[in-house]
C-alpha positions, 0 to 999 in steps of 0.5 A: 100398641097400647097407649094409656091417656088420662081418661082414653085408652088407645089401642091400635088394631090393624088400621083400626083404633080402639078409644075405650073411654075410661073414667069411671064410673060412668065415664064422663067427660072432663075438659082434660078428655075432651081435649084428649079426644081433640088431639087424638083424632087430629093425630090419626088424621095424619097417620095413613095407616089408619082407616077406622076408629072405634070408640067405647065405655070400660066395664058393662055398665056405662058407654058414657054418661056424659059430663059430670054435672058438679060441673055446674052447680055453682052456675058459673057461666064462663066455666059453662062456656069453657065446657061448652067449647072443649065439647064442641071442638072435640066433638066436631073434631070426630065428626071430621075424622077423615076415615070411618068412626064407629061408636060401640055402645056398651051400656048407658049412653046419656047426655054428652055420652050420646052425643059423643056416639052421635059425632060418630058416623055409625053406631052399634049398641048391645041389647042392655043399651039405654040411651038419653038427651036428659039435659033440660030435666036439669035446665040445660040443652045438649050442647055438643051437636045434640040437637042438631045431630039427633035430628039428622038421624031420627027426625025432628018427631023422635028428636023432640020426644028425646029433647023436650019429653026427656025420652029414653030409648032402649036399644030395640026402640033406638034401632027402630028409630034410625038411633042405632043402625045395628043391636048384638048381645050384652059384651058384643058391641066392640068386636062387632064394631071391630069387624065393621071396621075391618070392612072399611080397610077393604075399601080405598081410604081416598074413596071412603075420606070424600064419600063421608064428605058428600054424604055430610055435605048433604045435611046442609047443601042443597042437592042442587049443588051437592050433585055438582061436587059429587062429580068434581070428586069423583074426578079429584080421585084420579089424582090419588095413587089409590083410584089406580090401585083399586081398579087395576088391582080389580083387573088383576084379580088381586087384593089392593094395596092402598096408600092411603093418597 
């Protein structure tokens, strides 16, 4: 199934959804595909058959070089304000997708473009890859999660030297760092996403939904009432039609069926 959007594509495979991001020529964002990006998530939130999500840039040059910054030459500060609130809700909308999102970096990846993979809970980049927070060499600051986002993966070092120097890393370097977790070849970033994908169907959606949740959690609660929680889940599980799936199915010695409940 194929749906075509203003500026998205989408594409299901399996339990997969493939949002190929599509503006050329640098695919950037609008406030139309931010919106867009907005109410897609929310609506595979709510379908059960999906587990994974993967997105990434059409053509071989560019994942996303963010917005578009005739945006903001009149310096108009509600247009600014508008902006800086479609990208957070969109962004902070993907960050709360309840399965696993996986940006597939295919080219450039700068400014709201990286910051779109950085909502993402996992990244794969091709060798090719350069990635960038440029917003300050033209007086602005990543506003969409940069900031706060980069730090959590890279450190505050590597933050500030891609923030406040205007750093840019190439894929070898971004792996190095903790930007990326894994590198393949020029045109390989979607299938390998893909099949990262595949894996996260092997594994009970209930489970995956409140382990990412523990996992962010830790970002900002301390461990002291993050270990509590993660107790309370694990027994919450029990709830779901899934906890038992998954184990009498190991038992069996058979594949699960999950409901995704």
């Amino acid at each position: 199934m194929m749906t075509a959007h203003t500026a998205i594509i989408e594409h299901i495979i399996g339990h997969t959804a493939i949002l190929t991001l599509n503006n050329p020529p640098a695919n950037t964002w609008t406030a139309d595909s931010l919106q867009q990006l907005k109410q897609i998530v929310i609506k595979l939130n709510q379908n059960k058959d999906i587990y994974a999500l993967v997105i990434t840039g059409q053509g071989e040059k560019f994942f996303s070089a963010g917005a578009d910054l005739n945006l903001f030459a009149d310096g108009d500060k509600g247009k600014a304000a508008s902006m800086a609130k479609h990208f957070g809700e969109a962004f902070e909308a993907l960050s709360a997708f309840r399965g696993v999102s996986i940006a597939a970096i295919n080219g450039y990846t700068m400014g709201g473009g990286l910051e779109v993979a950085l909502a993402c809970d996992l990244r794969i980049a091709e060798s090719q890859a350069q990635m960038a927070l440029p917003e300050a060499t033209v007086g602005l600051l990543p506003c969409a999660g940069g900031t706060q986002n980069l730090t959590a993966l890279v450190g505050e070092g590597w933050a500030k030297r891609m923030i406040l120097c205007g750093e840019r890393v190439d894929a070898a370097k971004a792996e190095k760092i903790g930007l990326v977790e894994e590198v393949v070849e020029k045109g390989q970033a979607l299938d390998a996403a893909v099949a990262l994908a595949a894996k996260v169907a092997k594994q009970s959606p209930s489970s995956v939904s409140v382990c990412k949740t523990l996992i962010n959690a830790g970002r900002a609660m301390p461990r002291s009432q993050a270990l509590p929680l993660e107790r309370e889940l694990f027994v919450g599980l029990f709830d779901t039609d899934d906890q038992a799936e998954g184990v009498n199915a190991f038992l069996q010695k058979r594949a699960p069926i999950w409901k995704n409940s």
